[in-house]
C-alpha positions in Angstrom: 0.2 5.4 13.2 0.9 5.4 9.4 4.5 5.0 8.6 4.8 3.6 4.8 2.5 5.8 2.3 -0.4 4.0 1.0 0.2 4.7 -2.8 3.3 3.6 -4.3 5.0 6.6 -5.3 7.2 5.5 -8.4 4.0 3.8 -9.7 1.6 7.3 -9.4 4.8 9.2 -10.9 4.8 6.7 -13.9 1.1 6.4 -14.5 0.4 10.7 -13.9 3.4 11.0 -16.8 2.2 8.5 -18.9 -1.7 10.3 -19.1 0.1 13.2 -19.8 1.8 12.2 -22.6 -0.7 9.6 -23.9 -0.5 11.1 -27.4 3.7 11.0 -27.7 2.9 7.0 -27.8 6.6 6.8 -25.9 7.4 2.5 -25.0 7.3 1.5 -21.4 8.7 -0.8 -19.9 10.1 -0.4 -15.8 10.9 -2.8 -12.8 11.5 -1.7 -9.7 11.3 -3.3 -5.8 9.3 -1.4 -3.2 10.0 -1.5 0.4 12.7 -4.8 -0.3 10.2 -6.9 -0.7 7.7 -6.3 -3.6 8.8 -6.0 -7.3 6.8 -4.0 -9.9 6.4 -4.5 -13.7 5.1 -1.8 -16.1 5.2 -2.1 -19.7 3.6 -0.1 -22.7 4.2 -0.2 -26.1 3.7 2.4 -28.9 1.3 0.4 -30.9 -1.2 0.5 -28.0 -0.3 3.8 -25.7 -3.7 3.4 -23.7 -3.3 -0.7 -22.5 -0.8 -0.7 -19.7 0.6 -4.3 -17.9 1.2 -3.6 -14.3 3.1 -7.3 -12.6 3.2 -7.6 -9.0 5.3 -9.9 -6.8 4.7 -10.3 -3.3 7.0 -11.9 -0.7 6.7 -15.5 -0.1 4.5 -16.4 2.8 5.4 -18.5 6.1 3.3 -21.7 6.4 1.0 -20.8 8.7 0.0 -18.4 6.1 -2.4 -19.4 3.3 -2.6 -18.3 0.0 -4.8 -18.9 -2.6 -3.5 -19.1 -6.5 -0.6 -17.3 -4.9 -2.6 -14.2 -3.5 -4.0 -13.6 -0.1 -7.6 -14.3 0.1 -10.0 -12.1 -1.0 -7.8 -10.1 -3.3 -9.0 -11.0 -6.7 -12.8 -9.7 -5.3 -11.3 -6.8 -4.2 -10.0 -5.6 -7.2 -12.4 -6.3 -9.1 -14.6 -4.2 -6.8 -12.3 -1.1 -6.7 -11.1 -1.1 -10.3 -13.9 -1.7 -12.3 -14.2 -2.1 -16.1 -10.6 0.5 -16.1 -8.5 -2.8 -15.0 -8.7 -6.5 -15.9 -6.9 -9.4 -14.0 -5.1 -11.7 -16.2 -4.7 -15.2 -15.8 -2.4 -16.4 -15.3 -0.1 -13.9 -14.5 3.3 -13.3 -15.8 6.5 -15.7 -14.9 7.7 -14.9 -11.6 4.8 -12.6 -9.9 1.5 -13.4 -8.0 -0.8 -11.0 -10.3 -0.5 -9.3 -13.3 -3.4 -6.4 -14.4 -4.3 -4.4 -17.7 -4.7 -0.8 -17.4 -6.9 0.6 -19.8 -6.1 4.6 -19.5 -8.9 5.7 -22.0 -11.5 4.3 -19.2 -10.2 6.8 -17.1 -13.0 9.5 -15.3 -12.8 12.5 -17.6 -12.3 14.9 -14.6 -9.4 15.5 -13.6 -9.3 15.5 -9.6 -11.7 11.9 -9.8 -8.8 10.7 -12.7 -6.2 11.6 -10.4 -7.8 10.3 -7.3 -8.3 7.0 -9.3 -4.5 7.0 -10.3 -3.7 7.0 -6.6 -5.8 4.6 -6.1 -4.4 2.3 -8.8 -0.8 3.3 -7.1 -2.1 1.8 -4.0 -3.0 -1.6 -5.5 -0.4 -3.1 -2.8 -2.3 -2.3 0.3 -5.7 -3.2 -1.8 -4.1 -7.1 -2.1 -2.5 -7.3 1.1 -5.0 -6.3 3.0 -7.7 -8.0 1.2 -8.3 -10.7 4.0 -8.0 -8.1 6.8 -10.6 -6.1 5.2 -13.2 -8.9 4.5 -12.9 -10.3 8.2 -13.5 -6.1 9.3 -17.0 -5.7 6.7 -17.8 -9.0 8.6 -17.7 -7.9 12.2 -20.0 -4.5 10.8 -22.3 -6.8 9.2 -22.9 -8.6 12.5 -23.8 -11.6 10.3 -23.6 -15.3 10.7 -20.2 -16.4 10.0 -18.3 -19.6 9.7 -14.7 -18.7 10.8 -15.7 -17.3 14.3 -13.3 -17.9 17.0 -10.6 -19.6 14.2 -7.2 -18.2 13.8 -6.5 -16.5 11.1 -2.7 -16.0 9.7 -1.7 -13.1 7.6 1.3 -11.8 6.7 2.6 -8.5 5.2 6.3 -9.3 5.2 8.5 -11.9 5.2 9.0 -13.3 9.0 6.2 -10.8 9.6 3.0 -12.3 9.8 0.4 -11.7 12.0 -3.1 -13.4 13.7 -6.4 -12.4 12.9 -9.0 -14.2 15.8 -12.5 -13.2 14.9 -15.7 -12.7 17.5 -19.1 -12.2 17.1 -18.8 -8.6 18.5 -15.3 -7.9 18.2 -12.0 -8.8 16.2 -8.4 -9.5 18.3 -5.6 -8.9 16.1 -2.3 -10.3 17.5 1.5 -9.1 16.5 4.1 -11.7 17.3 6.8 -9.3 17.5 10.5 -10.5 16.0 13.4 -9.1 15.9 17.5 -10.0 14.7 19.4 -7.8 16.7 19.4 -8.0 20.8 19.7 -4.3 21.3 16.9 -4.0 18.7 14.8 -6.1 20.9 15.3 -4.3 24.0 14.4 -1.2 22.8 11.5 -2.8 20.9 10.5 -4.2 24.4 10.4 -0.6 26.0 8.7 1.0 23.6 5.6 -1.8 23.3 5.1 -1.1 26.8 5.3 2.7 26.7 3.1 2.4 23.7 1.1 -0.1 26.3 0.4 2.3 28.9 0.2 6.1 26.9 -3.3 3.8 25.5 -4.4 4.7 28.6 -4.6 8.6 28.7 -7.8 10.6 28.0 -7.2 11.2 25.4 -7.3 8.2 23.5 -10.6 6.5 25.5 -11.9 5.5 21.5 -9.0 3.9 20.7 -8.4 0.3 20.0 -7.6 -1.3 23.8 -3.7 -2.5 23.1 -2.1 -5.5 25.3 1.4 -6.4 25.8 2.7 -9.8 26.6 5.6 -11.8 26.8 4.0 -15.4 26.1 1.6 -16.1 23.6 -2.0 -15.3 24.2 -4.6 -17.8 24.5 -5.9 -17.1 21.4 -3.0 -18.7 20.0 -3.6 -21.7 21.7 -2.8 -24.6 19.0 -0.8 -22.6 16.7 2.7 -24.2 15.1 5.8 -23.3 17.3 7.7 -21.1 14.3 4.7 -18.7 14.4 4.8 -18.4 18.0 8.3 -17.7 18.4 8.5 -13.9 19.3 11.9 -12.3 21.3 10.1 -9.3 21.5 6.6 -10.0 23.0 3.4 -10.1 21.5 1.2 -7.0 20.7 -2.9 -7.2 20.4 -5.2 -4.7 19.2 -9.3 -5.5 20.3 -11.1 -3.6 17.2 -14.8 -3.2 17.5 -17.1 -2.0 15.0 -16.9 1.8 15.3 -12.8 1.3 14.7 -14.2 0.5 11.0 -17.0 2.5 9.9 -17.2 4.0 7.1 -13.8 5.9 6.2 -12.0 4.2 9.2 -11.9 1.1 7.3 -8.8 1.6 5.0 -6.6 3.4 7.5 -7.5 0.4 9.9 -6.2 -1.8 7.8 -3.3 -0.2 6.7 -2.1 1.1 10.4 -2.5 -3.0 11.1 -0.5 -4.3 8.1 2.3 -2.0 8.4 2.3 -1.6 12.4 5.4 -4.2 12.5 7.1 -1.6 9.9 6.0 0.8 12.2 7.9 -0.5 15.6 10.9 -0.9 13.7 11.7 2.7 12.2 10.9 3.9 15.6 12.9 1.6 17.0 15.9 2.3 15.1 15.4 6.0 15.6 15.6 5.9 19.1 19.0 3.6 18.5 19.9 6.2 16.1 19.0 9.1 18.4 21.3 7.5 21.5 24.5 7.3 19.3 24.3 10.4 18.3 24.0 11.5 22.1 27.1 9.3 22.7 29.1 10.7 20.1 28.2 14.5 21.3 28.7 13.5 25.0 32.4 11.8 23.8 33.3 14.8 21.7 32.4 17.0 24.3 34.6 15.2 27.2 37.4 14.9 24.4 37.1 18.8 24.2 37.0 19.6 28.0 40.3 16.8 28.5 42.5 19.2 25.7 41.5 22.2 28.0 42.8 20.1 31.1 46.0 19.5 29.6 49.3 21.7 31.0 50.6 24.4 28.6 54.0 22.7 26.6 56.9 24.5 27.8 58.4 27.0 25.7 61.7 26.0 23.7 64.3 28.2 25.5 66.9 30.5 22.7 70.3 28.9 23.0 71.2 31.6 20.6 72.1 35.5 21.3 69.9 37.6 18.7 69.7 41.2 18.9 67.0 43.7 18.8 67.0 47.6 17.9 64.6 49.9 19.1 63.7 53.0 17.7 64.8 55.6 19.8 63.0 59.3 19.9 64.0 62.4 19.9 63.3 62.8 23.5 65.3 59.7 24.3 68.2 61.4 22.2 68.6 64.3 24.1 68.0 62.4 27.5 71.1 60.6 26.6 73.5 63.6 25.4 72.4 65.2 29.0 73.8 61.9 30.7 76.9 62.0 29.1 
C-alpha cells in the first residue's frame, strides 16, 4: 500500500554526492519542494565541507490539528532517537521552516552499506517528523501501559486539507480517514473504489490484515469533533490496528502506509480516470474508422475530353491484319 517512497530522493542524491566528494570542499546551497507541499534547504560551505544545514517546511496544519513549536508532537524525541550525536536540532530554526538540523558527515559509520543505510535514513527525515505522533500512540498500544489519552481523539495531518483521526484503546488503535475530494467525478470514483477496497479486505488471503470500514457519515468516534473536520464528500475510511500490525519491523511501514494512504486513493483514483479516457478515445477512434469505411465510393470525374491511346502491336497482330485486307 506504499505509494510515495519513504526517503526523499533529491535529498539521498545530494547527501551520497556530497560524501563522495567531501575532499573537493565544493559550496552548497539547494532548495527544492517535495510532493507540493514540503520545501527543503541544504547548504555547505567550503570552509566547513563536513557541517551540512538541512531546513524543512511542512504544510500548515488545519485547527483541529496541534502542533507544538511548529512540529507535530513527538518529533523532536524522535530525532533525537534516530540521529544520534551525527545530527543536531537547532533552535530556532531558520526564517520560514518548522525545523532546521546540522549534519555532521565525519560522524558518519565508517562502513559503507551502515553509512549508506544511515544516508537513507537521514533522506527519510520527512516521514521520521510526520509520523512522529502516529508512531508514539503505536509503541503505546505494544507497551500495553497505563495511558492518559485513551479513548481521546487525536488529529493528525499529513497534507493540507488532509488530516486524519487517531482514537486510541486499551487493546487496539482506530484510525479514521475523512476522505475529501475537489472534483465530483473524482469523488465517485473515490467512492467505488473505498468500497471495493472494503470488501477485497475480506478474502483469505488477507485474514491478518488491519479490519477496514467504509462509511458515509462520521463514525462515532468522531462524536464531538468541529464540523470542518468532519466534512468528507467521499466517506470516511477506518483502519482497527492491533498490536501484531506493529511489531517489530511492521512499525515504520504502518505508519507510512497510514500517512500517505489519502495520497494513496488519489493516484489510483486518477488512474482509473486516466485509464477510462483513454478507452473512450480508442472506442471513438475506432467508430470514426469503421464510419470512413461506411461511406459510398466518390464518383469518378467523367473525361469531357477525347485523348488517344497507341498500342503496341505484334508481329502476329501485323500479319493478322495484311491477311484481312
Amino acid at each position: 500500500m506504499i505509494l510515495l517512497q519513504s526517503p526523499c530522493r533529491y535529498l539521498l542524491q545530494v547527501l551520497s554526492t556530497r560524501v563522495q566528494n567531501l575532499d573537493k570542499g565544493v559550496e552548497l546551497d539547494s532548495q527544492w519542494v517535495e510532493f507540493d507541499d514540503v520545501r527543503y534547504h541544504i547548504q555547505a560551505t567550503v570552509k566547513n565541507p563536513n557541517l551540512l544545514l538541512l531546513s524543512l517546511s511542512l504544510p500548515t496544519p488545519p485547527p483541529e490539528t496541534v502542533f507544538f513549536g511548529g512540529l507535530p508532537q513527538g518529533a523532536i524525541e524522535a530525532i533525537k532517537a534516530a540521529y544520534g550525536v551525527v545530527l543536531q536540532v537547532l533552535d530556532p530554526p531558520r526564517d520560514g521552516y518548522n525545523l532546521t538540523v546540522k549534519l555532521n558527515l565525519s560522524k558518519l559509520p565508517p562502513d559503507e552499506d551502515h553509512k549508506q543505510a544511515f544516508l537513507i535514513k537521514i533522506a527519510s527525515i520527512r516521514e521520521l517528523v510526520q509520523g512522529a505522533p502516529l508512531r508514539a500512540v503505536f509503541k503505546q498500544l505494544l507497551s500495553r501501559g497505563v495511558k492518559s489519552d485513551l479513548n481521546k481523539i487525536i488529529s493528525l495531518v499529513h497534507r493540507p486539507n488532509e488530516s486524519f483521526f487517531v482514537f486510541p484503546q486499551a487493546d487496539k488503535v482506530t484510525v479514521i480517514f475523512p476522505m475529501r475530494f475537489k472534483d465530483s467525478i473524482d469523488t465517485v470514483l473515490a467512492t467505488s473504489f473505498l468500497q471495493e477496497f472494503v470488501e477485497a479486505r475480506r478474502t483469505a488471503g488477507l485474514n491478518n490484515a488491519p479490519p477496514c470500514l467504509w462509511s458515509s457519515s462520521p463514525p462515532k468516534e468522531l462524536e464531538g469533533s468541529p464540523d470542518e473536520a468532519l466534512s468528507a464528500n467521499g466517506g470516511f475510511v477506518s483502519f482497527v490496528i492491533f498490536p501484531r500490525h506493529v511489531e517489530g519491523r511492521k512499525l515504520d511501514r504502518t505508519v507510512w502506509s497510514l500517512s500517505t494512504f489519502h495520497a494513496y486513493v488519489s493516484y489510483h483514483v486518477k488512474c482509473s480516470e486516466g485509464f477510462m479516457h483513454t478507452r473512450m478515445r480508442r472506442r471513438v477512434e475506432t467508430l470514426i474508422e469503421a464510419l470512413d469505411r461506411a461511406k459510398p465510393d466518390s464518383e469518378k470525374p467523367k473525361n469531357t475530353e477525347q485523348t488517344r491511346s497507341f498500342r503496341k502491336l505484334s508481329i502476329k497482330d501485323g500479319r493478322s491484319n495484311s491477311n484481312a485486307k
